[in-house]
C-alpha positions in Angstrom: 81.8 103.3 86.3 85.2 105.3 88.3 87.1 103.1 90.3 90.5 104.3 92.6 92.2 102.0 93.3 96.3 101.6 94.0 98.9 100.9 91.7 102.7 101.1 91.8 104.6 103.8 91.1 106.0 102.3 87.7 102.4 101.6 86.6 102.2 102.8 82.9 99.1 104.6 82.9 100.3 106.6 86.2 103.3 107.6 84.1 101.4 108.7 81.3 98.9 110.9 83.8 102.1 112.2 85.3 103.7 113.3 81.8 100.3 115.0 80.9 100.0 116.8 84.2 104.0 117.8 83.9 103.1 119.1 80.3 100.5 121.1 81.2 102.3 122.8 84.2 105.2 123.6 81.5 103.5 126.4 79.8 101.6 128.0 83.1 104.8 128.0 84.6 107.0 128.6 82.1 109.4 126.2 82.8 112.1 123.9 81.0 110.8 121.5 78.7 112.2 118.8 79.8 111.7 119.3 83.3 110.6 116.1 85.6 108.8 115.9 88.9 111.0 115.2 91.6 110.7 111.5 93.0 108.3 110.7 95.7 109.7 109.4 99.0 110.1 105.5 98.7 107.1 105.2 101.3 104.8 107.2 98.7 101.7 105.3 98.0 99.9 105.7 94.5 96.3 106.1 93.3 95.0 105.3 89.7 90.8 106.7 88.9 89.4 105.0 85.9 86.4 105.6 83.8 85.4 102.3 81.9 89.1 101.0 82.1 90.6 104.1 81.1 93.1 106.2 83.0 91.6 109.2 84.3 93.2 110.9 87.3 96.0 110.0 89.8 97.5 111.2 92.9 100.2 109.9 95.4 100.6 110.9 98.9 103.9 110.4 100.8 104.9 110.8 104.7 106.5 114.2 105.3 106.6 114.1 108.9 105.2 112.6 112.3 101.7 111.9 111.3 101.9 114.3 108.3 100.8 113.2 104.7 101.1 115.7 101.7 99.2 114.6 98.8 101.3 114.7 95.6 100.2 114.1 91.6 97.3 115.5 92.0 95.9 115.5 88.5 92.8 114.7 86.5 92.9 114.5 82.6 91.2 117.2 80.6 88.0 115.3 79.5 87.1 113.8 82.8 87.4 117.4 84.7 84.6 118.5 86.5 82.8 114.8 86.6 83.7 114.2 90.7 87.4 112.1 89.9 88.9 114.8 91.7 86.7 114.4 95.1 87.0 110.8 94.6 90.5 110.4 94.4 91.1 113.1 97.1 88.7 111.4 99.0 90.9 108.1 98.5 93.6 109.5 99.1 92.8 110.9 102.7 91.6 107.7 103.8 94.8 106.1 102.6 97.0 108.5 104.7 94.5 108.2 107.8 94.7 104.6 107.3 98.8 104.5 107.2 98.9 106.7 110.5 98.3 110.3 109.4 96.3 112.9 111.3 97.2 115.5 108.9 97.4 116.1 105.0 99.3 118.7 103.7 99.6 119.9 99.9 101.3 122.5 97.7 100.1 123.7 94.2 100.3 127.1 92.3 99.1 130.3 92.4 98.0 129.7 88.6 96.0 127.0 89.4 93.0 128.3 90.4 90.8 125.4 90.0 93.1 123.6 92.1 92.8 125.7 94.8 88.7 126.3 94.5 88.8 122.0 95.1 91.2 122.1 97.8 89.1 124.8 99.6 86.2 123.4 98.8 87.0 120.4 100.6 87.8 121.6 103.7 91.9 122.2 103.4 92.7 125.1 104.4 95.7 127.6 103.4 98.9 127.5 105.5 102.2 129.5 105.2 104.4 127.8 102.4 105.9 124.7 104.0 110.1 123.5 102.5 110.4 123.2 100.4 107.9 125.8 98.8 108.5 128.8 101.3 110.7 130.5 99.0 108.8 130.4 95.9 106.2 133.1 95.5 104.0 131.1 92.8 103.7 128.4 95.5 100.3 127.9 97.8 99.8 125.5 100.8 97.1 123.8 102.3 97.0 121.2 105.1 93.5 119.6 106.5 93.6 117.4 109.4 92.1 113.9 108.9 89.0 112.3 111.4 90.9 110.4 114.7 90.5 106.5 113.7 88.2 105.1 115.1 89.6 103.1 118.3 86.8 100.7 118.9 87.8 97.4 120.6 85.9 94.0 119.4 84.1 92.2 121.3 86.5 89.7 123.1 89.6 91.6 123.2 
């Protein structure tokens, strides 16, 4: 069974998702090897998927602005690609940021990561100029998708 659910951001099995993901980008990207994702806003909120109690995918999303979310981590391990974690965590993750206050998700991945972007379009984001602090870097792609209005129903004896 996958479950999302929230964790911290010094949860082991987040860290070791977000060492594999950093790994991986190393070689496509051809950067340093002992390069380290920059921290997340203190604010940033954290999600774990697992299969049968194992990790497998994460994400974070992180205010970036008045009503703005950008999703962050994004990153599903190799043998649970193409199962649904990825709709299910971005899934999570939207309703996380709608339920904190956002109207708007934004996100930034890389030119070589095709299957990235064919998700992201696929799920209604669509491609933006590069926000900051991406707009200088060529190898960089935005998206942004805005979020449903919450619902503003009042109960019954309000």
């Amino acid at each position: 069974m996958l479950i999302v659910s929230s964790c911290m951001a010094d949860d082991p099995a987040l860290r070791s998702l977000v060492d594999a993901m950093t790994a991986e980008l190393i070689p496509v990207y051809e950067l340093p090897p002992d390069v380290q994702p920059a921290p997340l806003a203190s604010a940033a909120r954290y999600l774990l998927a697992r299969k049968d109690d194992q990790a497998v995918g994460c994400c974070a999303v992180q205010p970036i602005g008045a009503e703005i979310w950008e999703l962050k981590r994004m990153f599903v391990s190799p043998a649970a690609r193409g199962t649904g974690v990825a709709d299910l965590l971005l899934a999570e993750a939207e309703q996380l940021a709608s339920g904190l206050g956002g109207r708007l998700v934004r996100l930034e991945t890389g030119v070589r990561q095709p299957a990235a972007m064919r998700l992201y379009e696929r799920t209604g984001y669509r491609r933006i100029a590069n926000y900051s602090p991406h707009d200088e870097d060529p190898l960089s792609v935005c998206y942004e998708k805005a979020l449903p209005a919450r619902s503003s129903r009042v109960a019954v004896g309000e």
